[in-house]
C-alpha positions, 0 to 999 in steps of 0.5 A: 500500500503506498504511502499517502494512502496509509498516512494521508497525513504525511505531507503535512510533517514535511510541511510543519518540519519545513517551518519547525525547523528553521525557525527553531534555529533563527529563534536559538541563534539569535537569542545566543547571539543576544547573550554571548554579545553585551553590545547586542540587544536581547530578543523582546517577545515581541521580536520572538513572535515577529520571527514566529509570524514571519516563518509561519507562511512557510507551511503554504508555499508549496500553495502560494510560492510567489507571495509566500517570499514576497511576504517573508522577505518583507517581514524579515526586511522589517525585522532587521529595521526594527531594532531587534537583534540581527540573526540569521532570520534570512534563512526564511526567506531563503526557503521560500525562495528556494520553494518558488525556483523549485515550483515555479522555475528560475526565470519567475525566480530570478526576476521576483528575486531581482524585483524586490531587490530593486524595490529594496534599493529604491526605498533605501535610496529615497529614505537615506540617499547614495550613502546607504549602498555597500557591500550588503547590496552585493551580497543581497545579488549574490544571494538570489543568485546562490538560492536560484542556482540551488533551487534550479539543480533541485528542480532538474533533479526531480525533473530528471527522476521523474522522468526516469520513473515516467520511462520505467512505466512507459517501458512496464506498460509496454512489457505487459502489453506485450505480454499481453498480445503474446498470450492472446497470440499463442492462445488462438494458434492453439486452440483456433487450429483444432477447432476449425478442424472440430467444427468441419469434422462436426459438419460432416458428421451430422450430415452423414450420419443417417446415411454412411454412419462409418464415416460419421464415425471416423469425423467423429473419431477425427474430433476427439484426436483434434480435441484431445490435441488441442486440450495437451497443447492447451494445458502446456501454454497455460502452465507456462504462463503460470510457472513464468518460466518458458518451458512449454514444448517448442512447436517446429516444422518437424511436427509438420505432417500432424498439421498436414493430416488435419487438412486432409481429415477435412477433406483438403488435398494437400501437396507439399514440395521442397523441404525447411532443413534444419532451421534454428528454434526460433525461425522453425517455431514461427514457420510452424505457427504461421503455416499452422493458421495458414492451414486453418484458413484455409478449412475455415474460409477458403470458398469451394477449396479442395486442395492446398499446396504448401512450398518451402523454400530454402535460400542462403540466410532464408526460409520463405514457405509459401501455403495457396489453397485452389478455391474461387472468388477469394479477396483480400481479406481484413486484418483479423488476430491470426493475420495480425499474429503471423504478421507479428511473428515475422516482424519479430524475426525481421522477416515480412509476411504477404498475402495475395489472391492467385487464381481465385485462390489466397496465398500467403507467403513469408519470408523468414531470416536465419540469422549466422547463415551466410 
């Protein structure tokens, strides 16, 4: 649980310790100062309080940094002239200065810290003449410059941090998005395979049931291989994903005929030329998938189909694997997930999927890098 939401007061210690604090040491100083100087006059009560009223405005310039310093320089500006013994009640002003260049920036700082520095000088110049500039003046510049140098690296510190932490969630949600996306991806070229054969299988069993009941049997026997099937490879994804640890049985081209005789057991013909050759893991997994949903588009929705060619390719440093059905009237689909997955897996190897319309029939191509292959 975060913080501020098991002390939704604590803000407010940092706030009261921004004003304790400070004034604790103003209100020490002086009073010692005071004692240990017989030429310095003692801190009255009254001079105890206006140091009191002057830090107090403190707890609200995280609200109000602009005139919190304008008002506490005042004070302290009157403070100094009323005959009380000096100290170092700069130091509130100090801090609201410092709080204004964190919120508000250096620019705003310097040019409130320049006015009331101008403003001071013209006071001190109409009351007491030329006479009253010295040193004090410079310091008084060198002053603002110091805490509007300080506050400035505070500020692009935090900025900086802050930054960084916006990065690491930025990079966190992107991580899960993919996470994300990975999942639903192997999820569908699991389960969306074995279904389109279940559903095929079911069709043909419920249409000749009546009339060839052995072959309303073997569609049916056909649907508890591709269901029992799917259900393994199921059962493997998601104990990956709960364990965290990839070790879900890595699918490859080798386990090519199984997708094979499922075209076949839905009534495709099937050809296949050329041969993959040894591939390394990750281009063989991502050719099996995409040639696994190639096939399943073909049983789901290629238009009076009855055959399927299927070319592999093998180039120095590439895999291209080509899978055409034969049917009619076929068009450039939408983008749907298992379009947008193969077209994922490719991306993610560097290599680039197309898909075309031959014939009337659809082809889906890819091209597939193999990486230390010259």
């Amino acid at each position: 649980m975060l913080l501020k939401e098991r002390y939704p007061w604590s803000p407010w210690v940092g706030r009261v310790l921004r004003v304790v604090l400070p004034l604790g040491f103003v209100l020490g100083t002086t009073s010692s100062a005071s004692r240990w100087q017989p030429d310095v006059p003692p801190l009255t009560t009254f001079g105890a309080l206006w140091l009191v009223a002057t830090a107090l405005p403190l707890l609200v310039v995280h609200r109000f940094p602009m005139p919190i310093f304008l008002l506490t320089s005042v004070l302290t500006v009157g403070y100094y002239a009323s005959g009380n013994p000096a100290g170092p009640a700069i130091v509130l002003p100090t801090i609201a200065l410092f709080m204004l260049t964190k919120i508000r920036g250096p620019i705003v700082a310097s040019i409130t810290g320049g006015a009331l520095l101008l403003a001071a000088g013209i006071v001190l110049f109409v009351r007491h003449g030329f006479g009253t500039f010295d040193v004090r003046a410079g310091l008084g510049v060198v002053w603002v410059i110091a805490v509007v140098g300080i506050g400035t690296a505070v500020r692009n510190g935090m900025a900086a941090a802050r930054a960084r932490r916006e990065q690491a969630e930025e990079h966190r949600h992107r991580m899960a998005e993919q996470e994300r996306l990975t999942i639903a991806r192997e999820v569908h070229d699991v389960v969306a395979h074995s279904l389109a054969m279940i559903n095929v299988q079911a069709g043909v069993a419920a249409h000749v049931a009546d009339r060839r009941p052995e072959q309303a049997k073997e569609a049916l026997l056909n649907i508890k291989e591709a269901s029992a099937s799917a259900l393994k490879d199921l059962r493997a994804t998601l104990a990956v994903l709960r364990s965290g640890e990839d070790k879900a049985p890595a699918p490859s081209l080798a386990q090519a005929d199984e997708l094979f005789e499922h075209a076949r057991a839905a009534g495709l013909e099937v050809r296949v030329d050329g041969e993959p050759g040894e591939l390394p893991a990750p281009v063989d997994g991502a050719a099996y998938r995409i040639l696994q949903e190639s096939l399943t588009n073909v049983v789901r929705h290629a238009h009076q189909a009855r055959g399927v060619d299927v070319r592999f390719e093998r180039k120095t440093g590439a895999l291209t694997l080509l899978v055409r059905d034969d049917g009619r009237g076929a068009v450039e689909p939408a983008p749907g997930h298992g379009l947008r997955g193969m077209s994922e897996r490719a991306a993610a190897l560097g290599g680039a999927l197309t898909t075309s319309v031959v014939d009337g029939g659809f082809q889906v191509r890819v091209d597939l890098p193999i990486e230390g292959e010259l």
